[in-house]
N, C-alpha and C positions, 0 to 999 in steps of 0.2 A: 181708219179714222184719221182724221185730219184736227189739229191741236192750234192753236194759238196762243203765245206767252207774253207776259208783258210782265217787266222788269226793272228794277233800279237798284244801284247800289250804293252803298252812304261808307262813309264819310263824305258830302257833297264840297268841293270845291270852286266857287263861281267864276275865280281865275284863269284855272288850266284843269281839264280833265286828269285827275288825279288816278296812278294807275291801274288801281281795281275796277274803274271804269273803263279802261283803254283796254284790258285785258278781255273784259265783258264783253266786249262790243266786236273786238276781234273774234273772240268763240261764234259770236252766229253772224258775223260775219261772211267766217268761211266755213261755216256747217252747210251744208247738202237744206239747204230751207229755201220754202219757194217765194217769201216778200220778207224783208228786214227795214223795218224803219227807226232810224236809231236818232235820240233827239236830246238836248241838252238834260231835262228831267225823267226823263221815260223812253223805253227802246220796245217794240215789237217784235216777235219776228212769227213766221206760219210755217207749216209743213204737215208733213205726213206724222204722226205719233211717235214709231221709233225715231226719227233724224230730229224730233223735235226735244224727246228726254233723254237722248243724247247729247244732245246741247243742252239743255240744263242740268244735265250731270258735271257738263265740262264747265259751264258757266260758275255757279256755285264751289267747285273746286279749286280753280283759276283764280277765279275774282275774291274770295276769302284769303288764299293762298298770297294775293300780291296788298290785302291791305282792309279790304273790306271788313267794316264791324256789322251792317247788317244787310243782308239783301233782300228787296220785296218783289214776292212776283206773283202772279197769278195765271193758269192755264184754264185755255178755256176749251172745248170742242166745240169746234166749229161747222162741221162736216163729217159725213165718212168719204172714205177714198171709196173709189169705182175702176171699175177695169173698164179696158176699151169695149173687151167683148161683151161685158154686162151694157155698159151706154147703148151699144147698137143692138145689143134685144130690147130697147126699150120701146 
């Protein structure tokens, strides 16, 4: 199964990314995820299911951890994953 997450985390600061964001943004980052698009009010990111609530395990732990009072997110499926050799018996 293939997941997609989309995220924010507050206290919002319009001056400098305050660090429960910096922290966020870093977890999917460098998670194993296949598109991360990260934006002033809202970040993305996609993958495969385990690598992707894995990163929102570490997201949510991290990002509260350095400051954050609420985090919003939503996952959504997007896909299932497929293997090579299921593709080529199709």
């Amino acid at each position: 199964m293939r997941l997609r997450v989309e995220f924010t985390t507050e206290p919002f600061d319009l001056d400098e990314a305050p660090p429960h964001a910096v922290v966020a943004r870093e977890v999917v980052q460098t998670a194993d995820l296949d598109a991360v698009d990260v934006g002033p009010f809202g970040n993305t990111a996609e993958g495969r299911a385990d690598e992707v609530l894995t990163a929102v395990d570490a997201l949510l732990r991290r990002s509260l951890a350095a400051g954050a009072t609420r985090v919003s997110l939503q996952v959504n499926v997007i896909g299932e994953e497929t293997t090579g050799a299921a593709e080529g018996e199709r």
